[in-house]
Backbone as a ProteinNet text record, in pm:
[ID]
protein_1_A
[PRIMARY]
XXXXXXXXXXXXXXXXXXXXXXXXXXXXXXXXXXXXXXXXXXXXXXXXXXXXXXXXXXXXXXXXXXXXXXXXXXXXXXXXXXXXXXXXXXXXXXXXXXXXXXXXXXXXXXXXXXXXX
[TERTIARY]
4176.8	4187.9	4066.6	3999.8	3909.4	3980.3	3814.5	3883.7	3820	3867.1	3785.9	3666.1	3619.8	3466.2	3433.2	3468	3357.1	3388.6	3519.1	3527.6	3437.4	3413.9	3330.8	3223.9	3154.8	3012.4	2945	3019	2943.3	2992.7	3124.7	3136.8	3116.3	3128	3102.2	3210.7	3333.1	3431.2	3465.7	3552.4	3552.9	3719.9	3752.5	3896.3	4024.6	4051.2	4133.4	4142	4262.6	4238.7	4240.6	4199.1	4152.2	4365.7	4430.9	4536.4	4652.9	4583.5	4645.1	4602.7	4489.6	4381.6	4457.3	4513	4577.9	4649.1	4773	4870.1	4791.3	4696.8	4624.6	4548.2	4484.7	4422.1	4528.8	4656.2	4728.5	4837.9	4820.5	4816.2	4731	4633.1	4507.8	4492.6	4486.3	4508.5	4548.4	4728.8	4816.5	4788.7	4730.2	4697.3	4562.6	4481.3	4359.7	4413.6	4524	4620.1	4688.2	4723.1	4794.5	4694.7	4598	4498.2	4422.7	4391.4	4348.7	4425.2	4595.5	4661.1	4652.5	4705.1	4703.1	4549.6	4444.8	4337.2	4258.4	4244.3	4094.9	4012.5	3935.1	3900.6	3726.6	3607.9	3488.5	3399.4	3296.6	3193.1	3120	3091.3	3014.5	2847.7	2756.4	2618.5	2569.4	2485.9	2448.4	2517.4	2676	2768.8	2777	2737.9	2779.4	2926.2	2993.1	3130.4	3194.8	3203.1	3241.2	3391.7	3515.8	3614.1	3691.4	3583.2	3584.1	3573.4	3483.4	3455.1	3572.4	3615.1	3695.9	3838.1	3860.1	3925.7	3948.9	3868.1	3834	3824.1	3825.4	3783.2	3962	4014.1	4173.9	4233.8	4196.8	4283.4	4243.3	4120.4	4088	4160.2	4179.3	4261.6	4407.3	4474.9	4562.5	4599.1	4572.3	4567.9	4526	4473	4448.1	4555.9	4627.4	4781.1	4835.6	4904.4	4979.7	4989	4852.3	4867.1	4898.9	4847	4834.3	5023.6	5101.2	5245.6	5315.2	5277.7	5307.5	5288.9	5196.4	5124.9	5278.8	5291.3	5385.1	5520.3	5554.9	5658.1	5723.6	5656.5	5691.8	5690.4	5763.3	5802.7	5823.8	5707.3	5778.2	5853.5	5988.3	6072.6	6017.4	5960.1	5901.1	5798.6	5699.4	5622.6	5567.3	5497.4	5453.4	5518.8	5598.3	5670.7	5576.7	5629.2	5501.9	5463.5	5537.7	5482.5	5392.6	5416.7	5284.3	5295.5	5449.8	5560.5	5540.8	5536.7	5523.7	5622.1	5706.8	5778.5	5721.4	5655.8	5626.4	5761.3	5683.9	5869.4	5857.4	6000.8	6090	6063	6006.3	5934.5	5804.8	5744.2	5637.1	5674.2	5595.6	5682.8	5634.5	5640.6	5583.9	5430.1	5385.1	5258.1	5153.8	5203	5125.2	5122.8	5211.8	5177.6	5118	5106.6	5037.6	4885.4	4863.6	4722.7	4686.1	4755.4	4700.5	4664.5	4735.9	4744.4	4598.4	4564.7	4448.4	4362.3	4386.4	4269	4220.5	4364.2	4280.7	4243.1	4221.5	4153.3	4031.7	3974.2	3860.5	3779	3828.6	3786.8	3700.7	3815.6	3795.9	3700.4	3691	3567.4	3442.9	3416.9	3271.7	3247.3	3322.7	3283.4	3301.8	3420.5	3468	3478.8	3482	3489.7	3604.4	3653.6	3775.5	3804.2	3875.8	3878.5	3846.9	3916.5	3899.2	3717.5	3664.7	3545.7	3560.1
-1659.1	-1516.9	-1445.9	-1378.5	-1259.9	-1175.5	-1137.1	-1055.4	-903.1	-774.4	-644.6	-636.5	-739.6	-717.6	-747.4	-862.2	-904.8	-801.7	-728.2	-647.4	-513.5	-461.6	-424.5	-385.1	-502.8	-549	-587.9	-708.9	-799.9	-740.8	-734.4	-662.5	-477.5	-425.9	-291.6	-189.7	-253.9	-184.5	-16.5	54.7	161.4	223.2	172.9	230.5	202.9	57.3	48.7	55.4	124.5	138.8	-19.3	-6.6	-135.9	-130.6	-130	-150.9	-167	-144.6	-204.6	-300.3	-296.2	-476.7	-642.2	-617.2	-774.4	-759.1	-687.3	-659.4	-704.5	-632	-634.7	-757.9	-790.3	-946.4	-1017.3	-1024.6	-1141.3	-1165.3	-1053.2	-1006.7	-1038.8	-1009.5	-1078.1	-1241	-1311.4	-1411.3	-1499.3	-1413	-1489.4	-1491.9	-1361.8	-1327.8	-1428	-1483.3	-1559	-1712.7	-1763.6	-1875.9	-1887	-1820.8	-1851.1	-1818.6	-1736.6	-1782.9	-1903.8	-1941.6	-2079.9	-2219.9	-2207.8	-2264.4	-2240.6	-2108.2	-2081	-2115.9	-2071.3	-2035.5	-2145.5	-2197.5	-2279.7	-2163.9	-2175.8	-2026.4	-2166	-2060.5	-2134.8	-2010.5	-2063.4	-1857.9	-1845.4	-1768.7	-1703.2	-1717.7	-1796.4	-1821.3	-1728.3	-1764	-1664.7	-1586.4	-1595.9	-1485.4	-1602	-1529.8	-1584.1	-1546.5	-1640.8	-1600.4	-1580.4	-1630.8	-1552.9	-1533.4	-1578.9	-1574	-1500.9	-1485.8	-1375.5	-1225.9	-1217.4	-1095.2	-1055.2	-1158.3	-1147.2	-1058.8	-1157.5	-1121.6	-943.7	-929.4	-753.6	-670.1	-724.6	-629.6	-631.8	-729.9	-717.4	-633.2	-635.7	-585.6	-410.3	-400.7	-275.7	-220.3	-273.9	-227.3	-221.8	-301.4	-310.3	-158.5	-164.7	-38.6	105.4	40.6	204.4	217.9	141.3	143.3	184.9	129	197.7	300	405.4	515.3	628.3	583.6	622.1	614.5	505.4	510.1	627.9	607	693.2	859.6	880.3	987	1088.8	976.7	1008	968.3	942.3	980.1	759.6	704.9	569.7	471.7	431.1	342.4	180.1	94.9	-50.3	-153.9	-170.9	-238.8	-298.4	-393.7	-476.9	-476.9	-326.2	-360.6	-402.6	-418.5	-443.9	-577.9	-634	-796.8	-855.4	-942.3	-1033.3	-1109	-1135.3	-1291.8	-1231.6	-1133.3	-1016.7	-1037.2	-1054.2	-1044.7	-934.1	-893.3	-778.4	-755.5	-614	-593.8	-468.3	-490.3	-317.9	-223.6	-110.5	-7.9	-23.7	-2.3	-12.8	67.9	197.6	322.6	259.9	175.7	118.3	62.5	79.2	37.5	-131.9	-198.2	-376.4	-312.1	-209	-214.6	-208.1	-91.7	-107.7	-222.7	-276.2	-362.1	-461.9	-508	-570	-562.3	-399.6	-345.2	-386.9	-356.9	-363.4	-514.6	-615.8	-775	-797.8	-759.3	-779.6	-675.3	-600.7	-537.3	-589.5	-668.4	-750.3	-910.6	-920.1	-1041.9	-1003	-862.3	-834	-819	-745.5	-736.2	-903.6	-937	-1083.1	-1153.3	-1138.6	-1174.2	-1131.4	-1074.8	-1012.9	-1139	-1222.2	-1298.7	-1453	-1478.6	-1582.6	-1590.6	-1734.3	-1782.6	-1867.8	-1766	-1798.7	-1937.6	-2073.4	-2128.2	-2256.6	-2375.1	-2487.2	-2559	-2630.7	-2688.2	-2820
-11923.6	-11895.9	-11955.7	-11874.4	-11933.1	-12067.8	-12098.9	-12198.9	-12199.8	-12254.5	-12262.8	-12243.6	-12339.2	-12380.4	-12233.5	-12223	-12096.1	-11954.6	-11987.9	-11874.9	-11876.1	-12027.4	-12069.6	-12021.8	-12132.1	-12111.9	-11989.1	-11895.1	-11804.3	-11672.3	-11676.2	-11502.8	-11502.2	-11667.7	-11653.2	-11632.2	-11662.5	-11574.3	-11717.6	-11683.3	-11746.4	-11716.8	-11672.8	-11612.6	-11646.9	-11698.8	-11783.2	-11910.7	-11967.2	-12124.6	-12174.2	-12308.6	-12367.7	-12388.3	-12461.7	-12498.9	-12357.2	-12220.2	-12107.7	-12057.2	-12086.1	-12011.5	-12049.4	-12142.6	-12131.2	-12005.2	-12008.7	-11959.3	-11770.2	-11722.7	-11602.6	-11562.4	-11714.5	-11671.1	-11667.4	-11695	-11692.8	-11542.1	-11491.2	-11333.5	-11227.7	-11293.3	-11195.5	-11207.8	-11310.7	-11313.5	-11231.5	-11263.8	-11173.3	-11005.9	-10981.7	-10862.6	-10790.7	-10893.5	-10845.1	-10878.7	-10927.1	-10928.9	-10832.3	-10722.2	-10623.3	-10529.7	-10563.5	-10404.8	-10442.6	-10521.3	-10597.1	-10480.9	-10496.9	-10456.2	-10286.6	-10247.8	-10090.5	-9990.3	-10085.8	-9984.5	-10070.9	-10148	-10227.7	-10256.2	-10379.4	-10414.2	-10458.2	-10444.7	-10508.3	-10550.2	-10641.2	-10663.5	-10549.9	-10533.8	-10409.9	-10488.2	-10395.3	-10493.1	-10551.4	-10657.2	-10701.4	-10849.6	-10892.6	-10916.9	-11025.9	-11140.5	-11317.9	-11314.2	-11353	-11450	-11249.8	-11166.8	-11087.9	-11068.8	-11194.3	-11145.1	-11246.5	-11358.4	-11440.5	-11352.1	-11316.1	-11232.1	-11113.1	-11085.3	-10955	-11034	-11133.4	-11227.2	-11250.9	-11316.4	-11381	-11222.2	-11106.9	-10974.5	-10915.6	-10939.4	-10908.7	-11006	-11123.2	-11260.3	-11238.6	-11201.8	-11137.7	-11028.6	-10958.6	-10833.1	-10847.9	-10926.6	-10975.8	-11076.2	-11156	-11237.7	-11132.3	-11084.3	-10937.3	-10896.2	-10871	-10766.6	-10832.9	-10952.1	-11060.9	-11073.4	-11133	-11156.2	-11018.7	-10896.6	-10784.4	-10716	-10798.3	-10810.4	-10875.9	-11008.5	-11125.1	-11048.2	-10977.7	-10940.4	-10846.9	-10766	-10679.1	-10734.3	-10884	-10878.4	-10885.3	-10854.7	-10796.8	-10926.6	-10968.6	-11062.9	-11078.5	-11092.9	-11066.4	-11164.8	-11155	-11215.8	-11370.5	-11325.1	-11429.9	-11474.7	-11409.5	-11483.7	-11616.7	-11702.9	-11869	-11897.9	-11881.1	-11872	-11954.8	-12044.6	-12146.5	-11990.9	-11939.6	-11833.4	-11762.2	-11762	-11643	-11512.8	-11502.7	-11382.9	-11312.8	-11223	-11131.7	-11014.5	-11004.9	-10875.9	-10844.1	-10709	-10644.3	-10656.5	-10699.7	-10634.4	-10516.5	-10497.8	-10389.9	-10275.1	-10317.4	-10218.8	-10151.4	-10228	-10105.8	-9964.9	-9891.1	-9748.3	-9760.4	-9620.6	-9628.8	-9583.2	-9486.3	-9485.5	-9589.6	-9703.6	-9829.4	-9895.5	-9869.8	-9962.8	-9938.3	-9792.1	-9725.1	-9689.1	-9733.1	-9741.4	-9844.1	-9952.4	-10091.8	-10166.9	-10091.5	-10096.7	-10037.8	-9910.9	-9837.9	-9929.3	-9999.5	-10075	-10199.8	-10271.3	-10375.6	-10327.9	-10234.5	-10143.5	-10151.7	-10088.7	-10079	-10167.2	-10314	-10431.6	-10471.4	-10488	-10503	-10442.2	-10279.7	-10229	-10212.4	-10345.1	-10345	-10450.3	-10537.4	-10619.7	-10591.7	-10457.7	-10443.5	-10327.3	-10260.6	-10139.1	-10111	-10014.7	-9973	-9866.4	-9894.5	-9827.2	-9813	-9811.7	-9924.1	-9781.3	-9869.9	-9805.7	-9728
[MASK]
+++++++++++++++++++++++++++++++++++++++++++++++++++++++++++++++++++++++++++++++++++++++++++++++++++++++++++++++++++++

């Protein structure tokens, strides 16, 4: 798992608080562990650390949704879970969430290549 610093320092990020970033990397993680499994995941040339990065660009988007939940009022079950278990609220429809699945794909594929060789 990434850590602050390097979300920090190397990808630059600015958006999550430091005292929520475990909580997000351990989300993203899981999230680049099952495309690992579904799709074969490899770095995209070129890209240091690239699954680090992929990492901090889901945990980013991730934390966007959230507050963008919170915003409207939208609450998800589990979120904060030590396991870094996740249930969308219930108010999301299947298209969002289906957007938002294909959006941390994309994140992801600025660092990784989707798709076993």
């Amino acid at each position: 798992m990434t850590t602050f610093e390097f979300y920090t320092r190397q990808y630059m990020g600015d958006y999550i608080p430091e005292a929520q970033f475990p909580y997000y990397a351990r989300r993203a993680e899981k999230k680049l562990e099952d495309y690992r499994v579904i799709y074969g995941l490899r770095p995209q040339k070129y890209v240091n650390r690239a699954e680090e990065m992929a990492q901090c660009a889901i945990a980013d988007a991730m934390y966007e949704f959230d507050q963008e939940d919170a915003r409207r009022g939208f609450h998800a079950p589990e979120a904060g879970g030590k396991d870094g278990g996740y249930t969308a609220p219930e108010e999301l429809s299947a298209t969002t969430l289906f957007l938002r699945e294909r959006y941390f794909r994309d994140m992801a594929s600025d660092f990784l290549v989707f798709g076993k060789l």
